[in-house]
C-alpha positions, 0 to 999 in steps of 0.5 A: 561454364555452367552455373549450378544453383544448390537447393537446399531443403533446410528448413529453420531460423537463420541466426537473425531472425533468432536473434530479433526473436529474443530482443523482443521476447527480452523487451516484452518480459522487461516491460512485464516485470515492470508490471509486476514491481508496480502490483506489488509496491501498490498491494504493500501500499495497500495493506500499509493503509489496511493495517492503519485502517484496522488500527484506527478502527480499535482505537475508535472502538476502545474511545466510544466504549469509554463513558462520555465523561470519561473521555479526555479531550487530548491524549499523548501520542501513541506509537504502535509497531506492526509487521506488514510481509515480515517488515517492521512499520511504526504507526503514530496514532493521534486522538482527540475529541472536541465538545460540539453542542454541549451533549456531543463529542467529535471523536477523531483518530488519525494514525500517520505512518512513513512510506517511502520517505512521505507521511501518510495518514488515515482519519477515522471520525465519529460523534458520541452523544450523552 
């Protein structure tokens, strides 16, 4: 008995090879929608400490255009609400001022906000003189 052997001019992909191909097409994607969770939770965490920035900045702004007796050494705590990507984000701005030198003032402005269950704070100081 004669055995023939059937060459075949198929040319392709057998089902495994497609099938390694897409687990490590699945594995490669997975890893870089993993990359783009991470961008996006540091760009809001960004503009978070941007917002308390711009927030702390006119409170300072609106302190220093005061006269230098007109300003108080404490104040009451201040609760400013803010969209950041059409989500609500309650700042608590705190100011104060210390005497430094008898004809200088140390101004400070610290806004706190809640991110992911931690405090964050932003500082801004500054010094007024008479």
């Amino acid at each position: 008995m004669k055995w023939q052997t059937l060459r075949s001019n198929d040319s392709g992909f057998t089902l495994l090879e497609v099938l390694v191909a897409m687990v490590i097409m699945v594995v490669g994607l997975l890893g870089l929608l993993q990359a783009v969770n991470v961008s996006m939770e540091h760009n809001l965490r960004n503009m978070a400490r941007d917002e308390a920035s711009r927030i702390a900045d006119e409170r300072m702004n609106s302190l220093l255009a005061r006269p230098f007796d007109k300003i108080s050494s404490t104040y009451s705590p201040e609760f400013v609400p803010s969209r950041i990507r059409g989500v609500s984000k309650n700042y608590t701005v705190e100011k104060k001022s210390t005497e430094v030198g008898g004809s200088s003032l140390q101004l400070e402005v610290l806004v706190s906000w809640a991110y992911k269950g931690t405090t964050q704070q932003q500082e801004l100081v500054s010094l007024k003189t008479r």
